[in-house]
C-alpha positions in Angstrom: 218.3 47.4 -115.2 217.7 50.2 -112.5 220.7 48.7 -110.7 222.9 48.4 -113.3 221.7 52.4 -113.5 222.8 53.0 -110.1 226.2 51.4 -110.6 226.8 53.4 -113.4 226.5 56.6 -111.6 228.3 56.0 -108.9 231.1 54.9 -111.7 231.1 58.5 -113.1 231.1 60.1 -110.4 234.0 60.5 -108.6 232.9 62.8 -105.8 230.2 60.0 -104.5 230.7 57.1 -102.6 228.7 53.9 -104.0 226.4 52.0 -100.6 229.1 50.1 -99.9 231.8 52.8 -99.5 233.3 52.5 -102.4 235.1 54.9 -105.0 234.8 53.4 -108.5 236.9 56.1 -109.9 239.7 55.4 -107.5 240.0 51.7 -107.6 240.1 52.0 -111.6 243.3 54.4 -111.0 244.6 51.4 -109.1 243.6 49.1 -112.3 245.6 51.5 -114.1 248.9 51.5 -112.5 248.7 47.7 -112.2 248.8 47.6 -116.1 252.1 49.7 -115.3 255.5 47.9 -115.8 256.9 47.4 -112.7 259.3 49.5 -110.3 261.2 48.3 -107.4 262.3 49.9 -103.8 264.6 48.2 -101.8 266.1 50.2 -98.7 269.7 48.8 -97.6 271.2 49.3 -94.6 273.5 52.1 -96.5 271.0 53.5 -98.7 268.2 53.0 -100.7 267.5 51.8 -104.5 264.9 52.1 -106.8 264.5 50.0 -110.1 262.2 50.0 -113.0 261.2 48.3 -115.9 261.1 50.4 -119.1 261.3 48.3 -122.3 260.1 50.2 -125.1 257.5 48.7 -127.7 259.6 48.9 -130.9 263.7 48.8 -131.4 262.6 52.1 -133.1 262.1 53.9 -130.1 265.0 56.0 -128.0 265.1 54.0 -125.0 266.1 57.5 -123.1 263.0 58.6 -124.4 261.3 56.5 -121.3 261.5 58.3 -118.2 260.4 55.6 -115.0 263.2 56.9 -112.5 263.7 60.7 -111.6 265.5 63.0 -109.6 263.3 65.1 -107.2 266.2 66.8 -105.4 269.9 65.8 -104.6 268.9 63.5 -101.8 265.5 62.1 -103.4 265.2 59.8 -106.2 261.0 58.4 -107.7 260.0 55.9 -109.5 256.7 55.5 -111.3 253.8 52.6 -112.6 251.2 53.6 -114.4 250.0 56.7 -116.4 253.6 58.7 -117.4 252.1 61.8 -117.9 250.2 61.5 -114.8 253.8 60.7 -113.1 255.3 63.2 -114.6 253.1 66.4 -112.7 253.2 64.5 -109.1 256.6 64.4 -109.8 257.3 68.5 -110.8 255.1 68.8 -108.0 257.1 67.3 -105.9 260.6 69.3 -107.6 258.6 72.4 -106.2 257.9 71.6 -102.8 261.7 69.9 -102.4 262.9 73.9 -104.0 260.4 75.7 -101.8 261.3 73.6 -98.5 265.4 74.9 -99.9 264.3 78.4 -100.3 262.4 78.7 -97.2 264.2 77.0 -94.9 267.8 76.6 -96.0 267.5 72.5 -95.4 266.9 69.1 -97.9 263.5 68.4 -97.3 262.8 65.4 -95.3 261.2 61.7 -97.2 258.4 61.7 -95.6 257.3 65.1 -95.6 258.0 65.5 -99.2 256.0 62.3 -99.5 252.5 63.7 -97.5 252.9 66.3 -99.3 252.6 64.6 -102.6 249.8 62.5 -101.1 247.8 65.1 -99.9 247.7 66.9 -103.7 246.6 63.5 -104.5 243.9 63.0 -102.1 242.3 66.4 -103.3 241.6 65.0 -106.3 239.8 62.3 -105.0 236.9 64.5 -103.5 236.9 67.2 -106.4 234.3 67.7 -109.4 235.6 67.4 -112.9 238.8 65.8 -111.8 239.9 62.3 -112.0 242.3 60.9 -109.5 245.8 60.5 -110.6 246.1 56.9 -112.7 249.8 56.2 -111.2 251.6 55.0 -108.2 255.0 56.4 -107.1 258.2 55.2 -104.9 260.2 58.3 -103.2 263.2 56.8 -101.8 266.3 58.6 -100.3 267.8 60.0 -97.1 266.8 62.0 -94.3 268.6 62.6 -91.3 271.2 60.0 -92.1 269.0 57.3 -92.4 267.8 55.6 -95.6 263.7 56.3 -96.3 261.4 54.2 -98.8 257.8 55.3 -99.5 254.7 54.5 -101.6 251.9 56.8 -102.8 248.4 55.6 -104.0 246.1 56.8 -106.0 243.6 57.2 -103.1 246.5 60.0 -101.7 247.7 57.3 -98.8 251.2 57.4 -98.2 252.7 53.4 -97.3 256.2 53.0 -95.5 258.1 49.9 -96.6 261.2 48.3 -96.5 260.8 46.8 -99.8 258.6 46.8 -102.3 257.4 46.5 -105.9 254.5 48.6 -107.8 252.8 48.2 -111.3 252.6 44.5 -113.2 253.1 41.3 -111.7 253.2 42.9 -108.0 252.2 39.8 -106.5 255.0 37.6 -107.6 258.0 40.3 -106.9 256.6 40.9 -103.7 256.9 37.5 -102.6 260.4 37.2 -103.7 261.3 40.5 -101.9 259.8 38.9 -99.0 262.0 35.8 -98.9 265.3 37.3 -99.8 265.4 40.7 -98.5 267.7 41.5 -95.5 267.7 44.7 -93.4 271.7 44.0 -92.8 272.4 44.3 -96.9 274.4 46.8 -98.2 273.7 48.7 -101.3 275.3 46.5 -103.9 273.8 43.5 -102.4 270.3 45.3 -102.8 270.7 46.2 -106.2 271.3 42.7 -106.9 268.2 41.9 -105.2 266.5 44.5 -106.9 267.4 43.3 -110.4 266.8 39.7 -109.1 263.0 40.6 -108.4 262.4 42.5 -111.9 264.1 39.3 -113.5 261.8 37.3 -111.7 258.6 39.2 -114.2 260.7 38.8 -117.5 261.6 35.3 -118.7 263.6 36.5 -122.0 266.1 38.4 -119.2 266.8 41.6 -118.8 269.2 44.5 -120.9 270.5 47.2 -119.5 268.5 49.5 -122.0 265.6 48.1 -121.1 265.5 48.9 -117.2 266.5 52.2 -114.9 268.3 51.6 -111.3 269.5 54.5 -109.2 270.6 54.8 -106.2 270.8 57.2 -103.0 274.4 56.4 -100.8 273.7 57.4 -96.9 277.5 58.4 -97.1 276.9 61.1 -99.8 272.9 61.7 -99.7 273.8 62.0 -103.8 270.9 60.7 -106.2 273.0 58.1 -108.8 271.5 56.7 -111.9 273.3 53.4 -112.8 275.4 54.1 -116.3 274.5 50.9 -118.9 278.0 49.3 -118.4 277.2 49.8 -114.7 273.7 47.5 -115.1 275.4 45.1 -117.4 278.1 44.3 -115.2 275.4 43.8 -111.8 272.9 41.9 -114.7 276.3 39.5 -115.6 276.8 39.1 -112.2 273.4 37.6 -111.8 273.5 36.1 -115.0 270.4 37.9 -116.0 271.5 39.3 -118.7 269.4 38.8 -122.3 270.8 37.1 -124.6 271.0 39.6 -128.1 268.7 36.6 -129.9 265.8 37.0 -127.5 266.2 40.6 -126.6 263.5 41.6 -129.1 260.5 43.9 -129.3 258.0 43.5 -126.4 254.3 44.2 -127.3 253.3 43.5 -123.7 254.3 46.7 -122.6 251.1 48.8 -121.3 250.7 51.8 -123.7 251.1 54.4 -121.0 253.5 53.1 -118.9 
């Protein structure tokens, strides 16, 4: 009993480390965004793209009502897994500093420094009483200096480079088949595809273009572009992924805050 005790207060306590170096706290934010529908980064050799999975629970729901994809500034596009609300102040936070790095210094803010910045309002909240650490897990993607950027943040506040990569449910599985299919020669199109491919991959009944978010950043106009719904069904025809209107029904496996 005294060491179940001890475990418990290390769990509530998210300014302590446990014995073995451990913060409970921020390993259940990690529980939390994996219970997040997934989103998906690919970087291209032209670009970058970020997808995301955003069935709603009931056909009574808007579907634009669920926000997984954002723009953060012209060049800069996020996607989320996990807690919405929490996703939705890192990712005002990060409009501001993308504004303020405008303002101050007449220039797009660069991916990676927009991304440590993010992290490190993270990681404060990681070592601060009467907080709890942000519950979600973002991917900033776009283009700095020419060159096509893809990044990851944790709820720990550490910032993860990647080529491709997949966050939220089922990260395992999409991960694996991002390994064997991406190419760093593929264009954007092609990594779309691939993109659409690996969220396919999670969701046996197929995919509608209500149901996900794709957007894209072009290296040749550093413009963030959401994918319209014809432009999704067309890429999800393509790959013959497309639902069929039979099966495309409610999905109660959707995490409540994702």
């Amino acid at each position: 009993m005294q060491g179940q005790a001890q475990q418990q207060a290390y769990d509530r306590g998210i300014t302590i480390f446990s014995p073995d170096g451990r913060l409970y706290q921020v390993e259940y934010a990690r529980e939390a965004v994996k219970r997040g529908t997934a989103s998906i980064g690919v970087r291209a050799e032209d670009g970058v793209v970020l997808a995301a999975d955003k069935r709603s629970r009931s056909r009574l729901m808007e579907a634009s009502s669920v926000e997984k994809i954002h723009k953060a500034d012209d060049h800069v596009g996020i996607a989320s897994a996990g807690h919405v609300a929490d996703a939705r102040q890192l990712i005002d936070f990060a409009r501001q500093r993308a504004q303020v790095n405008r303002l101050r210094y007449g220039e797009p803010i660069g991916i990676e420094a927009l991304t440590k910045e993010v992290t490190d309002h993270i990681q404060q909240y990681t070592q601060i009483g009467g907080a709890r650490p942000f519950g979600v897990a973002l991917l900033l993607g776009g283009i700095e200096e020419g060159e096509p950027r893809l990044f990851e943040t944790d709820p720990s506040g550490t910032p993860y480079e990647w080529k491709a990569v997949s966050i939220g449910a089922n990260r395992g599985e999409v991960r694996d088949l991002l390994e064997e299919k991406y190419s760093e020669e593929m264009s954007l199109d092609d990594a779309v595809d691939l993109a659409l491919e690996a969220l396919g991959e999670v969701n046996e009944e197929g995919l509608t273009p209500e149901g996900i978010g794709v957007a894209t950043v072009s290296v040749d106009d550093e413009q963030f572009h959401e994918l319209s719904d014809e432009e999704l069904e067309s890429h999800l025809t393509d790959k013959d992924l497309l639902a069929d209107e039979d099966e495309a029904g409610d999905d109660e496996s959707a995490a409540d805050d994702e």
